[in-house]
N, C-alpha and C positions, 0 to 999 in steps of 0.2 A: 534500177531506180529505187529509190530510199522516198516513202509513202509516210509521214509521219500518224498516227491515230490523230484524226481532224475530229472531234467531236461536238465542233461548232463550225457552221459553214457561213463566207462571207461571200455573198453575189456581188462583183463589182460590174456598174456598168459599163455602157461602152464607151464613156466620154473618158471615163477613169483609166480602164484599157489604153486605150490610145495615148494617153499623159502616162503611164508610167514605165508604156514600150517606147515610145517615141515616135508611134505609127502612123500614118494616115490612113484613114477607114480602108482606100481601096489595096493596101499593101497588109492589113488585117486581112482582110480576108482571101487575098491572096494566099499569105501562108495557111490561114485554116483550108484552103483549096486543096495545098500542096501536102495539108496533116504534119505541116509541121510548129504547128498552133491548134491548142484544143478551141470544139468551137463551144459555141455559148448554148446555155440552156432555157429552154424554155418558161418564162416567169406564167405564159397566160397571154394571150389576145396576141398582140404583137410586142409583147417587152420581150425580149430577154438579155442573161446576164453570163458572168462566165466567174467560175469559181477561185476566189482568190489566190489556196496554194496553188492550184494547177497555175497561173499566173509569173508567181514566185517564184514555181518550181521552171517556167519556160524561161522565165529573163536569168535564172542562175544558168539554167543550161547554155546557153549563146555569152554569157561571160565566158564559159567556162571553154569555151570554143568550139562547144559540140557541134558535128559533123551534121549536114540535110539528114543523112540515116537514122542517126543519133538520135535527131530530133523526131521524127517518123516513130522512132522507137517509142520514146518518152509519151507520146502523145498516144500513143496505141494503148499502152501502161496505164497511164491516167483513164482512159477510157472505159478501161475492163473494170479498174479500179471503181470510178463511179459507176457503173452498171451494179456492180458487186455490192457495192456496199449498200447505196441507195437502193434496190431493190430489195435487198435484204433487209432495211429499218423501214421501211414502208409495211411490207408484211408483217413484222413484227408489233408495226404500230394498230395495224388493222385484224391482230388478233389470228394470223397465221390463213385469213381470207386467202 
């Protein structure tokens, strides 16, 4: 998986999601069940949203014809990725707290 340096992040919501998979809610989160869809992140109270490339990066993958595994993959990928990253500019921001 090819992770380009995101240095600005876009939350898209879920009305968005849905318009540019082609989804119905209960088929979203089906595949975020089955990890073959990243899920969405926590904005605060009850929002949340889901990270643009990760997005981008799923709907090129299913062009591309990738395999339920494939997908599994990707999604595991992106996850360690944002863990990684985000945890690490958080610290950074808060002075190495």
């Amino acid at each position: 998986m090819s992770i380009d340096n995101h240095n600005q992040v876009t939350i898209l919501r879920q009305h968005e999601v849905l318009r540019r998979m082609g989804y119905r809610k209960s088929t979203l989160y089906n595949r975020i069940k089955e990890r073959c869809f990243p899920p969405p992140v926590s904005l605060g109270g009850k929002s949340v949203g889901w990270v643009d490339y990760e997005i981008e990066q799923t709907l090129t993958s299913l062009l591309a014809g990738q395999s339920k595994k494939e997908l599994q993959t990707l999604v595991a990928d992106m996850l360690a990725y944002r863990q990684t990253k985000f945890s690490n500019s958080v610290t950074r921001k808060l002075g190495g707290i």
